[in-house]
Biopython code that builds the backbone (N, CA, C, O; Angstrom):
import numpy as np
from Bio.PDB.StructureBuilder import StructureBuilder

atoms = [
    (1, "UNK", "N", (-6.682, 2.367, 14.883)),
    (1, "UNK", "CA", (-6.146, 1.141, 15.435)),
    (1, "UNK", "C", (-4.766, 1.366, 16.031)),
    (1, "UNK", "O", (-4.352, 0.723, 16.995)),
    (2, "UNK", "N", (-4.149, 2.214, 15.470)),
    (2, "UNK", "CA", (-2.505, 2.645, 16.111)),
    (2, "UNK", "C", (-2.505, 3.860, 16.675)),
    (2, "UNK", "O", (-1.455, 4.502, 16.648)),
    (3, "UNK", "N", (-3.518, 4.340, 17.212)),
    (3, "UNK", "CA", (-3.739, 5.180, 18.694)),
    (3, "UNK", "C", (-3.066, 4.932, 19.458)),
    (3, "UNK", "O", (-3.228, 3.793, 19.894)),
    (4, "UNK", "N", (-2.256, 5.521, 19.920)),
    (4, "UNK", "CA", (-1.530, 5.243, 20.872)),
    (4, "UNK", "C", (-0.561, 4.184, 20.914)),
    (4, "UNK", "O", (0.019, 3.796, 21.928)),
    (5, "UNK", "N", (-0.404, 3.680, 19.584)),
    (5, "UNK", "CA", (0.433, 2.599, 19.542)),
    (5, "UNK", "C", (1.899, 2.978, 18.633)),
    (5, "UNK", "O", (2.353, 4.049, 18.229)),
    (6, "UNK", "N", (2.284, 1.842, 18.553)),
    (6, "UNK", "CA", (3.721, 1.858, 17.621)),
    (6, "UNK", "C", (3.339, 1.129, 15.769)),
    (6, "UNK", "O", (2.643, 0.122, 15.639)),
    (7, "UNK", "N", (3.796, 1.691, 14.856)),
    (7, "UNK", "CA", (3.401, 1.059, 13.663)),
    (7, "UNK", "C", (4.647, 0.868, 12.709)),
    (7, "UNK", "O", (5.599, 1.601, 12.978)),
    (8, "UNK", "N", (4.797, 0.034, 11.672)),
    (8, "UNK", "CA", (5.948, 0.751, 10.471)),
    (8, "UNK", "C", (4.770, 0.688, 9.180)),
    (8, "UNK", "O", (3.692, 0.111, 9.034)),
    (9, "UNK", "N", (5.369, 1.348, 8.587)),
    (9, "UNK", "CA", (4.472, 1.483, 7.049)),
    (9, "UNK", "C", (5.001, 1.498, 6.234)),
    (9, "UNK", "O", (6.231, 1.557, 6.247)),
    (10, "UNK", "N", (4.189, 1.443, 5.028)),
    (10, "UNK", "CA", (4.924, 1.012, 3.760)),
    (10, "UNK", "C", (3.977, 1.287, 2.846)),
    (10, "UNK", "O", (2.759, 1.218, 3.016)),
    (11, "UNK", "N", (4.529, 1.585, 1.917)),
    (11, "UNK", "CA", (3.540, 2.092, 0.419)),
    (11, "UNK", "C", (3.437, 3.462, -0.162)),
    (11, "UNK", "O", (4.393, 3.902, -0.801)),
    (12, "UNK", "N", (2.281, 4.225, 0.017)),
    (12, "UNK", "CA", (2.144, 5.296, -0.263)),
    (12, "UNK", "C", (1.086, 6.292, 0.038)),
    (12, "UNK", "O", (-0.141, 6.192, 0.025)),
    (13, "UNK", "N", (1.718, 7.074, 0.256)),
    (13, "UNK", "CA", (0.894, 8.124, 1.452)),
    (13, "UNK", "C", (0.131, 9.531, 0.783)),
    (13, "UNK", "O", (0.774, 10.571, 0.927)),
    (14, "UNK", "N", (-0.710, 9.595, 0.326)),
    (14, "UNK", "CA", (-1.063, 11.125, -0.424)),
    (14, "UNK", "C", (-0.264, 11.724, -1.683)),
    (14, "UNK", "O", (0.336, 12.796, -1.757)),
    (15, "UNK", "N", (-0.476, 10.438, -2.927)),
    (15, "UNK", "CA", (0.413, 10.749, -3.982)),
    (15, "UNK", "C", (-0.006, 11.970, -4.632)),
    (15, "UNK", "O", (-0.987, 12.521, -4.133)),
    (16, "UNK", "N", (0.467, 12.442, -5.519)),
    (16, "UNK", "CA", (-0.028, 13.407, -6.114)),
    (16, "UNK", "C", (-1.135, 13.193, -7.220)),
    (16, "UNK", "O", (-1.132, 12.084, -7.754)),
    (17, "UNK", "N", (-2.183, 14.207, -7.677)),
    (17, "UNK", "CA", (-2.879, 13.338, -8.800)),
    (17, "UNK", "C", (-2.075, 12.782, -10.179)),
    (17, "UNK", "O", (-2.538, 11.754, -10.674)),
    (18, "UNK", "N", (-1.481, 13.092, -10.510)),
    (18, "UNK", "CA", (-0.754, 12.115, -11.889)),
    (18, "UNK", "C", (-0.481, 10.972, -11.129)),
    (18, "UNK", "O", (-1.119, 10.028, -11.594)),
    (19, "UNK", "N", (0.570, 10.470, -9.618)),
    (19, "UNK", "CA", (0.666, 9.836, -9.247)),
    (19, "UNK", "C", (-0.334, 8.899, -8.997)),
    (19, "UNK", "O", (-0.256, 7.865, -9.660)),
    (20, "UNK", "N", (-1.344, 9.010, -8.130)),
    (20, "UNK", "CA", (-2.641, 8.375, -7.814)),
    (20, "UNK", "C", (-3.234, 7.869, -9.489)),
    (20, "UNK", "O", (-3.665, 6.731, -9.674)),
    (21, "UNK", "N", (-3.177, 8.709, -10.388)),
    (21, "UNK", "CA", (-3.930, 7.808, -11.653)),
    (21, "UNK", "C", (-2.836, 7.026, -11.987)),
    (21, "UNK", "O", (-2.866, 5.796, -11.941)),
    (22, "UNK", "N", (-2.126, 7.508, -12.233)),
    (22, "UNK", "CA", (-0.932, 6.407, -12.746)),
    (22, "UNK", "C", (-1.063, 4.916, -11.800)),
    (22, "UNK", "O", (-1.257, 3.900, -12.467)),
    (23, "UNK", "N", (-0.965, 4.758, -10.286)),
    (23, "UNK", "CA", (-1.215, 4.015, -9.566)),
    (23, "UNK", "C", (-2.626, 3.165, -9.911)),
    (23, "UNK", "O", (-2.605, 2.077, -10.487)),
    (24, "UNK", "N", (-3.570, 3.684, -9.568)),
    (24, "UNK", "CA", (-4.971, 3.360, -9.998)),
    (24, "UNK", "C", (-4.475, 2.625, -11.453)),
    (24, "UNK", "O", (-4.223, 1.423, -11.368)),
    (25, "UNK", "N", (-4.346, 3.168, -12.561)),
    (25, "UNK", "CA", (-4.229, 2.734, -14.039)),
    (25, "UNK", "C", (-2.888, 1.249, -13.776)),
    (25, "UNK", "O", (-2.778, 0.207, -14.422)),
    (26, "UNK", "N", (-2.265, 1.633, -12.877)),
    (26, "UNK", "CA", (-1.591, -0.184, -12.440)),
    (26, "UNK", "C", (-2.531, -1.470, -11.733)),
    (26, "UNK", "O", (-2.258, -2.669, -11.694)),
    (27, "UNK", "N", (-3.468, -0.902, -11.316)),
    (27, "UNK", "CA", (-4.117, -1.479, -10.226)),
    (27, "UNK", "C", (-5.057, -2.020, -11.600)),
    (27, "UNK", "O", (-5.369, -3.198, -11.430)),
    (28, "UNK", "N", (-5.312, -1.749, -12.234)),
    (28, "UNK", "CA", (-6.524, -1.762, -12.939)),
    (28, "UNK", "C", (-6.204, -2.861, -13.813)),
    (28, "UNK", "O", (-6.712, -3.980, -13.742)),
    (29, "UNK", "N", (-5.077, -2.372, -14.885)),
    (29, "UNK", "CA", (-4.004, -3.287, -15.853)),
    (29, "UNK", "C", (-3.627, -4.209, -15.528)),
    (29, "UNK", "O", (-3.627, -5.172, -16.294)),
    (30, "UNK", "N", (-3.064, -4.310, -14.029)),
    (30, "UNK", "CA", (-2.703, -5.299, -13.467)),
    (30, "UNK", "C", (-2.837, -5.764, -11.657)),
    (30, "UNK", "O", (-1.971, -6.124, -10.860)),
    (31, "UNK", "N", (-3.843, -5.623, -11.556)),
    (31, "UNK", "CA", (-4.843, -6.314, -10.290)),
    (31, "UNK", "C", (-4.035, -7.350, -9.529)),
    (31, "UNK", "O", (-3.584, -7.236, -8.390)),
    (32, "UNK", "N", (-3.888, -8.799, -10.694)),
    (32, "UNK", "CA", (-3.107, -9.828, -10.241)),
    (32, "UNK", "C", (-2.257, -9.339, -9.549)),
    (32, "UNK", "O", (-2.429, -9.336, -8.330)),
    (33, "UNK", "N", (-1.354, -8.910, -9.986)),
    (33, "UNK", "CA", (-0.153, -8.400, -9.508)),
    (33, "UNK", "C", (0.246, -7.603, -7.975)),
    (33, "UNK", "O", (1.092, -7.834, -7.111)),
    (34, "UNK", "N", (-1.009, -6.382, -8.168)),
    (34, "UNK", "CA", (-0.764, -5.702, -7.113)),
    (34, "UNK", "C", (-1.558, -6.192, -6.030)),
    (34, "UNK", "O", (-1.470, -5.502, -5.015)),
    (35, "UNK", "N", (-2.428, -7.345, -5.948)),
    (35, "UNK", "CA", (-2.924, -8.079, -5.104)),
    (35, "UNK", "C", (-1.936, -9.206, -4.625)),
    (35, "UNK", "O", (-1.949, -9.754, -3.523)),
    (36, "UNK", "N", (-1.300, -9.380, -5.399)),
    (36, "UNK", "CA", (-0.467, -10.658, -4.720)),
    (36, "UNK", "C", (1.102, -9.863, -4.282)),
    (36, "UNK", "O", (2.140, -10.392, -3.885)),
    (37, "UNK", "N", (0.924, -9.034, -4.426)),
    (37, "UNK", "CA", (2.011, -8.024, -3.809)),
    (37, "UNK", "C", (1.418, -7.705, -2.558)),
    (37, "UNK", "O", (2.107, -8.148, -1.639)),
    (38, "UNK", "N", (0.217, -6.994, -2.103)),
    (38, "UNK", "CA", (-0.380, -7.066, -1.082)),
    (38, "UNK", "C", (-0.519, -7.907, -0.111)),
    (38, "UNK", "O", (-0.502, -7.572, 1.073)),
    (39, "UNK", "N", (-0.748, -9.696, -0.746)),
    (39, "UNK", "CA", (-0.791, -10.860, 0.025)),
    (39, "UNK", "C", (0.962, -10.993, 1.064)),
    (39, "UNK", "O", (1.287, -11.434, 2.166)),
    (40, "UNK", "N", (1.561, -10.423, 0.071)),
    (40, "UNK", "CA", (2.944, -10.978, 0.282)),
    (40, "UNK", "C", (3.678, -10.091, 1.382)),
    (40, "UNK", "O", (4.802, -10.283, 1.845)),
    (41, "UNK", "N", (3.099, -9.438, 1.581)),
    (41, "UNK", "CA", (2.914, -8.475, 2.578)),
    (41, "UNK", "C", (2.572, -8.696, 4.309)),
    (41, "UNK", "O", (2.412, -8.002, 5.313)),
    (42, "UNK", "N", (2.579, -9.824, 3.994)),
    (42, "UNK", "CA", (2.236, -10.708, 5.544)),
    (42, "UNK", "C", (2.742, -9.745, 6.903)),
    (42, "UNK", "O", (3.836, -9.246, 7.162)),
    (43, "UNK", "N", (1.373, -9.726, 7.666)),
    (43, "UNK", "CA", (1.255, -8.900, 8.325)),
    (43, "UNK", "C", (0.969, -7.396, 8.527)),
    (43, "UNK", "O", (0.581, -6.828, 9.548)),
    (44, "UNK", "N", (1.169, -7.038, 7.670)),
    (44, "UNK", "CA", (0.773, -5.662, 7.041)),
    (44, "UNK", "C", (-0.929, -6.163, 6.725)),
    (44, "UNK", "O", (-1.561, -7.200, 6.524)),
    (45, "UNK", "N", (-1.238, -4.203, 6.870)),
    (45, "UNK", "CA", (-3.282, -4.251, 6.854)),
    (45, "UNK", "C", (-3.207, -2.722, 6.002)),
    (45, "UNK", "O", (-2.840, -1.623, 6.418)),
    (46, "UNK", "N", (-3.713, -3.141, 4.638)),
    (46, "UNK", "CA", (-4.100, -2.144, 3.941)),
    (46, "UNK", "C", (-4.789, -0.880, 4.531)),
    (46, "UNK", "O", (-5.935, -1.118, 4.912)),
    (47, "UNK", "N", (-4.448, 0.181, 4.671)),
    (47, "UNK", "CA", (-5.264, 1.189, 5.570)),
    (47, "UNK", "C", (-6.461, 1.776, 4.513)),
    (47, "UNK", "O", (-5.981, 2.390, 3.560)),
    (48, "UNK", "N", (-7.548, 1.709, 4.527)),
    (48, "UNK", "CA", (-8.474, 1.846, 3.809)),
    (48, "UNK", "C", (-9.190, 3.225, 4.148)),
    (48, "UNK", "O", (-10.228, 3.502, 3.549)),
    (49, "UNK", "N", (-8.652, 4.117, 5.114)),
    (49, "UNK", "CA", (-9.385, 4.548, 5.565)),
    (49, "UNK", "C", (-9.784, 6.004, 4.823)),
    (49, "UNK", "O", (-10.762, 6.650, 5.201)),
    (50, "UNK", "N", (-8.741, 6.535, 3.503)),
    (50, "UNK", "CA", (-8.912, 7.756, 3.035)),
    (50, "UNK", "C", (-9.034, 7.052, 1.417)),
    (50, "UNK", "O", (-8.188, 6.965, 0.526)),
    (51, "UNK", "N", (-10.813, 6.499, 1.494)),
    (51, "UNK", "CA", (-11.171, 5.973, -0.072)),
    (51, "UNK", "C", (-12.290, 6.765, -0.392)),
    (51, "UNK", "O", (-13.003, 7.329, 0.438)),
    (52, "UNK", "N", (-12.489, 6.808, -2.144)),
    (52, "UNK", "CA", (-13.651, 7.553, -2.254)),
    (52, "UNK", "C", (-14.722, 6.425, -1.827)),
    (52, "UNK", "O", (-14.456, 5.288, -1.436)),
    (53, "UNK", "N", (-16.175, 7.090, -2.017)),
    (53, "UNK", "CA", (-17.492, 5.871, -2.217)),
    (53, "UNK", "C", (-17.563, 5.609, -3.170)),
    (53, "UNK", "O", (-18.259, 4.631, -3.442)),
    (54, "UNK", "N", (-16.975, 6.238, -4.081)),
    (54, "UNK", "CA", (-17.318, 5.665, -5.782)),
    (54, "UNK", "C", (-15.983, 5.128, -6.510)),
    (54, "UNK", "O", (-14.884, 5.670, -6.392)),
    (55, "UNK", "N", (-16.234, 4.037, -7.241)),
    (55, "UNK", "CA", (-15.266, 4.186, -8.221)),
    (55, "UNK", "C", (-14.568, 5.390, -8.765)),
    (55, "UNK", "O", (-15.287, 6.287, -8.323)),
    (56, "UNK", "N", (-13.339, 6.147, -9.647)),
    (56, "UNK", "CA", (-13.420, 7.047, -10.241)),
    (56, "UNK", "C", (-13.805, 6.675, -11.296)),
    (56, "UNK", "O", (-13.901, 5.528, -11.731)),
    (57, "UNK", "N", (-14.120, 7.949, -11.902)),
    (57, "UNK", "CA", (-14.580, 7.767, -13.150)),
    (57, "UNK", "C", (-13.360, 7.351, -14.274)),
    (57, "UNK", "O", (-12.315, 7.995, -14.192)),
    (58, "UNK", "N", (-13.494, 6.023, -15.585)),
    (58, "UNK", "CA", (-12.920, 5.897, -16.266)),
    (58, "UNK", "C", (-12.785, 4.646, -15.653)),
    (58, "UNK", "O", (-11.751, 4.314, -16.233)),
    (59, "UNK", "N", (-13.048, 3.675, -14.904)),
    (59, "UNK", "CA", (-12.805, 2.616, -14.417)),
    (59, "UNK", "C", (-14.298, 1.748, -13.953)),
    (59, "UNK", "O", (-15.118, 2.186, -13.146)),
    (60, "UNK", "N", (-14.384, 0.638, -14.567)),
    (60, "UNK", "CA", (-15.555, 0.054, -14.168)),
    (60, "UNK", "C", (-15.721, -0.253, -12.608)),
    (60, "UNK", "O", (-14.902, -0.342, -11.693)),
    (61, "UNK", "N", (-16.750, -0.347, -12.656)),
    (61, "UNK", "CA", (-17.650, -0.573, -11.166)),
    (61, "UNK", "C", (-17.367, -1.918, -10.912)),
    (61, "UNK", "O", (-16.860, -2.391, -9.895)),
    (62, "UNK", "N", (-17.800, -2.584, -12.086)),
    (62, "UNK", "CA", (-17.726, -3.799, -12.158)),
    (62, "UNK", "C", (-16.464, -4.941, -11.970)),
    (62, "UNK", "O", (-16.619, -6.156, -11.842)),
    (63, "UNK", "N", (-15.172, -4.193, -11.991)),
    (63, "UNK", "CA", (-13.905, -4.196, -11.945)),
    (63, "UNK", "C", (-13.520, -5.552, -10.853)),
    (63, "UNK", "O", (-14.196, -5.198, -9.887)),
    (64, "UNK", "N", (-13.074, -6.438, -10.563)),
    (64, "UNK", "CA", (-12.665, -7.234, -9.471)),
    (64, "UNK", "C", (-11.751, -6.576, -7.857)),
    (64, "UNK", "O", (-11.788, -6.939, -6.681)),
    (65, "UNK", "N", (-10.743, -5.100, -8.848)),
    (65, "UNK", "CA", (-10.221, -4.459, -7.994)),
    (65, "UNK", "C", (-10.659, -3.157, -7.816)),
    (65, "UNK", "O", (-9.799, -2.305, -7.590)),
    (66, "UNK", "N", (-11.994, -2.783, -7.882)),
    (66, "UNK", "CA", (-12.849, -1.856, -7.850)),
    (66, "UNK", "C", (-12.393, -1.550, -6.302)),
    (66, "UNK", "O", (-11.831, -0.457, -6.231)),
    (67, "UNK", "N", (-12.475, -2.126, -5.244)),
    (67, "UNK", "CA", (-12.413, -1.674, -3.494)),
    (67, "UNK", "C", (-10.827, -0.717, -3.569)),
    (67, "UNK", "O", (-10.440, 0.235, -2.891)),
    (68, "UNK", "N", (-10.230, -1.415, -4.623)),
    (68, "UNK", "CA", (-8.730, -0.558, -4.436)),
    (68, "UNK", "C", (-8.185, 0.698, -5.209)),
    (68, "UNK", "O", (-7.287, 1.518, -5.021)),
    (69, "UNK", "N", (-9.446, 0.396, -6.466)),
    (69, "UNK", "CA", (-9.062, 1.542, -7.542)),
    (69, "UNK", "C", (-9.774, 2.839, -6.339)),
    (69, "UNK", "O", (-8.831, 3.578, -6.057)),
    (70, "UNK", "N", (-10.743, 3.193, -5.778)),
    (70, "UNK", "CA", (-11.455, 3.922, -4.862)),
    (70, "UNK", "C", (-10.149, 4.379, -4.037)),
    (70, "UNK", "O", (-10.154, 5.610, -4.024)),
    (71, "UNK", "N", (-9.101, 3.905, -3.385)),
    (71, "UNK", "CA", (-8.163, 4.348, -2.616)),
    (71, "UNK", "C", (-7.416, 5.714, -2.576)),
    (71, "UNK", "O", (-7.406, 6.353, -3.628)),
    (72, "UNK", "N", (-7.109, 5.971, -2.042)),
    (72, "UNK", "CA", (-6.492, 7.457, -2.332)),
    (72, "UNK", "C", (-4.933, 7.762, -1.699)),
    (72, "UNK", "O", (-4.176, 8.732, -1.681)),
    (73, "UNK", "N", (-4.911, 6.759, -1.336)),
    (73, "UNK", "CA", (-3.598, 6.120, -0.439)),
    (73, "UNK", "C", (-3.631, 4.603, -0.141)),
    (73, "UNK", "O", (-4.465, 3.878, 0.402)),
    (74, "UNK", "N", (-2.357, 4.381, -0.722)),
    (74, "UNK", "CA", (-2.079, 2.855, -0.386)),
    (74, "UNK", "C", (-1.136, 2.710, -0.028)),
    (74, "UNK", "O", (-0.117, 2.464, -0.673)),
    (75, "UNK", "N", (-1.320, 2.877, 1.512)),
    (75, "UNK", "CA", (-0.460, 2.816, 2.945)),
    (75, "UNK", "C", (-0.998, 1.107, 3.719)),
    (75, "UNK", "O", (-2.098, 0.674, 4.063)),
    (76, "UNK", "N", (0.318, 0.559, 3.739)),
    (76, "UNK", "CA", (0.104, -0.546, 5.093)),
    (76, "UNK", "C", (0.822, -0.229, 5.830)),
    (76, "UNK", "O", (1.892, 0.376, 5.753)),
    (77, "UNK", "N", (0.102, -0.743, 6.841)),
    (77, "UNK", "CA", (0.704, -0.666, 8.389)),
    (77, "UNK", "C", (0.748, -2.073, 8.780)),
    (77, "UNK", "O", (-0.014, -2.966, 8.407)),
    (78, "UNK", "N", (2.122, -2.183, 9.890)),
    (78, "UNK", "CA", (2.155, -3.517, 10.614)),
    (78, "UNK", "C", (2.534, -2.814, 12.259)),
    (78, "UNK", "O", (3.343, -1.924, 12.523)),
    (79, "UNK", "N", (1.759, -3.469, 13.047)),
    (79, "UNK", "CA", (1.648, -3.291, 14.156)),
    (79, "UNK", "C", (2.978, -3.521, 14.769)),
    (79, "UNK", "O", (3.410, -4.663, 14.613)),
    (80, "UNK", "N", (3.869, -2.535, 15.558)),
    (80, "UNK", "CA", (5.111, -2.695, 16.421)),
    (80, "UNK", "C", (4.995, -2.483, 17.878)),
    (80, "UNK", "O", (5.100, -1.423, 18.495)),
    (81, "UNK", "N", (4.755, -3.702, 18.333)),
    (81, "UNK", "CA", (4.560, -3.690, 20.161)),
    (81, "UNK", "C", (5.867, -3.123, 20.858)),
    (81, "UNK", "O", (7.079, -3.126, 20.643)),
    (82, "UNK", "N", (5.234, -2.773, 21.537)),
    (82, "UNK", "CA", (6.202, -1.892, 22.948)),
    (82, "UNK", "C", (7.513, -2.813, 23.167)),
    (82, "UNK", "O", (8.614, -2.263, 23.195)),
    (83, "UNK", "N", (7.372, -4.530, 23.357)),
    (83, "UNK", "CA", (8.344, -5.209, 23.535)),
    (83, "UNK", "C", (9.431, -5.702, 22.045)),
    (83, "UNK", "O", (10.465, -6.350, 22.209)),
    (84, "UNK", "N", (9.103, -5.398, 21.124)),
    (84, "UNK", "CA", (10.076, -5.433, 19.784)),
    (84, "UNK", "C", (10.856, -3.748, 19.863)),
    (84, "UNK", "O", (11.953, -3.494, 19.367)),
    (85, "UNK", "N", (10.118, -2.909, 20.487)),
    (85, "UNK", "CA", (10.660, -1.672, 19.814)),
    (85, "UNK", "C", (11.888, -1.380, 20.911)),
    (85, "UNK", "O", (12.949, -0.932, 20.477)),
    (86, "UNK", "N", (11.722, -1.650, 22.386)),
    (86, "UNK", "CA", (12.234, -1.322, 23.140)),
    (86, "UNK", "C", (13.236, -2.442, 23.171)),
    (86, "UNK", "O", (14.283, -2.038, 23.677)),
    (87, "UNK", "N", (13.311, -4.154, 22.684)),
    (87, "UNK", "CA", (13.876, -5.049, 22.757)),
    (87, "UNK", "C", (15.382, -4.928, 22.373)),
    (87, "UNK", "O", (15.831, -3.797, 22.186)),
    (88, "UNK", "N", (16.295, -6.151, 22.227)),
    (88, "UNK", "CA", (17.451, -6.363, 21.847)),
    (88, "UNK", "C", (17.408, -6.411, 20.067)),
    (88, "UNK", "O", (18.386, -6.282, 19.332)),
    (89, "UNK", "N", (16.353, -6.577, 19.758)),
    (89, "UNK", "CA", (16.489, -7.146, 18.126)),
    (89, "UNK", "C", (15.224, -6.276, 17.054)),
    (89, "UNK", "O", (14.817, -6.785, 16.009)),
    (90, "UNK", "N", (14.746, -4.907, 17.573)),
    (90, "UNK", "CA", (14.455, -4.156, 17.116)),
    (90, "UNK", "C", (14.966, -4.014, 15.456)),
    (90, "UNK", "O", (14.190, -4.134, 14.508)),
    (91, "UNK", "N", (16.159, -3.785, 15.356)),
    (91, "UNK", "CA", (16.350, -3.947, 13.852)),
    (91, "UNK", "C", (16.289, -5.299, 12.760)),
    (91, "UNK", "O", (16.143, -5.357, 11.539)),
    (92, "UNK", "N", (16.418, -6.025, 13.499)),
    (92, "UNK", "CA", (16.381, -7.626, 12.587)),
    (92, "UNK", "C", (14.929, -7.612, 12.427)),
    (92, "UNK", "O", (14.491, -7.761, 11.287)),
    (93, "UNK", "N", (14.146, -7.460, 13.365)),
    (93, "UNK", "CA", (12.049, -7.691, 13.402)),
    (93, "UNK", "C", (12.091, -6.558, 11.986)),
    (93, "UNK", "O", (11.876, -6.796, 10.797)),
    (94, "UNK", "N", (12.406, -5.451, 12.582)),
    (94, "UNK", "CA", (12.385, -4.317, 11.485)),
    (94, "UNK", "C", (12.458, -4.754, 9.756)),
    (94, "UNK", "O", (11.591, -4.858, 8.887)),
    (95, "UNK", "N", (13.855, -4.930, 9.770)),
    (95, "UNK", "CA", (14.362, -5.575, 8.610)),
    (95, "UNK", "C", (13.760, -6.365, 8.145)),
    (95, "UNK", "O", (13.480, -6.028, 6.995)),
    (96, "UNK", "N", (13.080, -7.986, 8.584)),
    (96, "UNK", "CA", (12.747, -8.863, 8.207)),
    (96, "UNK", "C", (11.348, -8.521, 7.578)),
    (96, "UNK", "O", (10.891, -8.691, 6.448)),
    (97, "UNK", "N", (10.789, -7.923, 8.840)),
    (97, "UNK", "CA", (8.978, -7.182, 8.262)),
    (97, "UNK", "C", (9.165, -6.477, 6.794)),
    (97, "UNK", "O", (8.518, -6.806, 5.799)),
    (98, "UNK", "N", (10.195, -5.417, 6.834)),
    (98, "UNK", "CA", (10.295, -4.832, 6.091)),
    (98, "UNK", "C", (10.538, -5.333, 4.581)),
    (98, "UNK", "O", (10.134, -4.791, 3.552)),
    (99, "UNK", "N", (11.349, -6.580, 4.719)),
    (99, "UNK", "CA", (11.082, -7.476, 3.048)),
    (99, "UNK", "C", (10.392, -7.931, 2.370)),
    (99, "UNK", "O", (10.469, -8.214, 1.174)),
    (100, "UNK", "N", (8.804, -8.166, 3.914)),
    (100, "UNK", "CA", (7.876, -8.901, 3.105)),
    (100, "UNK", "C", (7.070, -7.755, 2.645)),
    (100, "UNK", "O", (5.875, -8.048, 2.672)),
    (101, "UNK", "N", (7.348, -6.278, 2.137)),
    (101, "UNK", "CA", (6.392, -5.429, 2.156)),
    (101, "UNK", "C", (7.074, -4.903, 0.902)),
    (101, "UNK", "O", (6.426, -4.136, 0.189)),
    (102, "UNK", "N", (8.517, -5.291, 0.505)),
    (102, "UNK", "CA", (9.180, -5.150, -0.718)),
    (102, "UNK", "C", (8.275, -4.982, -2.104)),
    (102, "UNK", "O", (8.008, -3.922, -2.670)),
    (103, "UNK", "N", (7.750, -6.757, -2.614)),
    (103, "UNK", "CA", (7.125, -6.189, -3.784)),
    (103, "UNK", "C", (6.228, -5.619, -3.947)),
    (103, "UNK", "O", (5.945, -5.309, -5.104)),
    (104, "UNK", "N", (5.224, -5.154, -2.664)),
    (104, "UNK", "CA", (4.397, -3.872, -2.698)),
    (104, "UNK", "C", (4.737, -3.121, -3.265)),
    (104, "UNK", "O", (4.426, -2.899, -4.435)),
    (105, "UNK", "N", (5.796, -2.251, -2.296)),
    (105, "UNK", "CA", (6.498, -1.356, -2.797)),
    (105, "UNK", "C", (7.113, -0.970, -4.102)),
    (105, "UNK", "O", (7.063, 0.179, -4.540)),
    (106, "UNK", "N", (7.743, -2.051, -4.759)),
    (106, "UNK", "CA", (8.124, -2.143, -6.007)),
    (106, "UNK", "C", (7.020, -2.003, -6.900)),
    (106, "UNK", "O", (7.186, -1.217, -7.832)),
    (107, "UNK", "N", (5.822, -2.655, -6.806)),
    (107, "UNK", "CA", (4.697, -2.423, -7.346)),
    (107, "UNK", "C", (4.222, -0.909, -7.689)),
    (107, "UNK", "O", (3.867, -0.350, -8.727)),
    (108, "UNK", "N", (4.427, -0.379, -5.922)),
    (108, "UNK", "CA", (3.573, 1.285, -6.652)),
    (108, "UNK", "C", (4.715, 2.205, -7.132)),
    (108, "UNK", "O", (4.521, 3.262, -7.731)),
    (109, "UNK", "N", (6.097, 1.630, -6.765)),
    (109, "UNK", "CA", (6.892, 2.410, -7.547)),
    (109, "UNK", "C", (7.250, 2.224, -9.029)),
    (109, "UNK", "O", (7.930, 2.899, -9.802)),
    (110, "UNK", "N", (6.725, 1.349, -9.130)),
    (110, "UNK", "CA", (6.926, 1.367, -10.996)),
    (110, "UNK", "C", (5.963, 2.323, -11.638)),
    (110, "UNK", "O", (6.207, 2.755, -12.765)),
    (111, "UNK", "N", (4.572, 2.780, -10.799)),
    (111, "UNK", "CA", (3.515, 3.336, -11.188)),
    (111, "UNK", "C", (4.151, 4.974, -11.236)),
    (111, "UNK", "O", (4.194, 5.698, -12.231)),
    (112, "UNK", "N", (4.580, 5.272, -9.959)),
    (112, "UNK", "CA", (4.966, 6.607, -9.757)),
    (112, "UNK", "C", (6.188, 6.768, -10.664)),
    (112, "UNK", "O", (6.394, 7.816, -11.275)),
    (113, "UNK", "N", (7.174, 5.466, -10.752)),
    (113, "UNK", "CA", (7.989, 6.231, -11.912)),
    (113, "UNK", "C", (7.771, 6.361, -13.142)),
    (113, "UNK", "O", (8.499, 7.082, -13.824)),
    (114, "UNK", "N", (6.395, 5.473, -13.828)),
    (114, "UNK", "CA", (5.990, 6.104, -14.971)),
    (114, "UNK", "C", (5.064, 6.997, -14.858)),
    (114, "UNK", "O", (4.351, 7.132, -15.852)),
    (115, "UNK", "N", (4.778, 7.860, -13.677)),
    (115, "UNK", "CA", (3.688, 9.183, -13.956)),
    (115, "UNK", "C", (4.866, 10.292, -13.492)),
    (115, "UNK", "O", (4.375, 11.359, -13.122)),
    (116, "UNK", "N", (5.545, 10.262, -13.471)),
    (116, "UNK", "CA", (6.837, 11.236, -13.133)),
    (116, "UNK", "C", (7.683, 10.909, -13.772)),
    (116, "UNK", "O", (8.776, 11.041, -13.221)),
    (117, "UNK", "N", (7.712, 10.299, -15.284)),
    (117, "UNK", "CA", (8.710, 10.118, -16.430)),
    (117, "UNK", "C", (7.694, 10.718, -17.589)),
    (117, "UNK", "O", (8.088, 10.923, -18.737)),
    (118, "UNK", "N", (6.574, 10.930, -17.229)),
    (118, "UNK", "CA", (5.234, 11.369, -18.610)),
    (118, "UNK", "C", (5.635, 12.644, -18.825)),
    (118, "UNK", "O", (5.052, 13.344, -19.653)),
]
sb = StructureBuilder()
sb.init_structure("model")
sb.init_model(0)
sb.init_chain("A")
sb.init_seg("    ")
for serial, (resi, resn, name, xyz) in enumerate(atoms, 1):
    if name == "N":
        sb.init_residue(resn, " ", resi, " ")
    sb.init_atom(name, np.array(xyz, "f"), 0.0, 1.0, " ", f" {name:<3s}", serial, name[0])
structure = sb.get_structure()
């Protein structure tokens, strides 16, 4: 979708495996959470595109956040048109996007700092 285009991102990009379970084992514990961190995220689009087909193992199928425990990266992207990037106010669009993608962020970093404090 950002072929040839402009993007910003946010989240997390090819954690390591302690990282990724640790993440997953947040997602799992607490779903609510990292879903409404996601919502809050306005404008941003979960990139789905490097998931397994299966659940991993140790996590039900049956799970509500089963589509996310499968992830292997939990990267969003928000689309940056040619006329914001090249514009007068490039950093304020920046900035502002960039807050609503905050408690994401805070989300998978609580995960990674308890699998890199174990």
């Amino acid at each position: 979708a950002y072929i040839g285009g402009n993007m910003l991102a946010a989240g997390l990009y090819a954690p390591q495996p302690t990282v990724l379970k640790s993440v997953r084992e947040e997602i799992y514990t607490n779903g609510v959470q990292f879903v409404k961190a996601l919502h809050q995220a306005d404008g941003f689009a979960l990139d789905g595109n490097s998931s397994l087909s299966r659940v991993p193992v140790g996590y039900s199928k049956e799970s509500e956040y089963a589509e996310y425990l499968k992830l292997k990266d939990f990267s969003i992207m928000h689309p940056l048109p040619d006329s914001i990037l090249y514009g007068d106010h490039l950093v304020d669009y920046v900035t502002t996007t960039f807050r609503k993608a905050k408690e994401y962020n805070d989300t998978l970093n609580r995960a990674v700092e308890h699998a890199l404090n174990d």
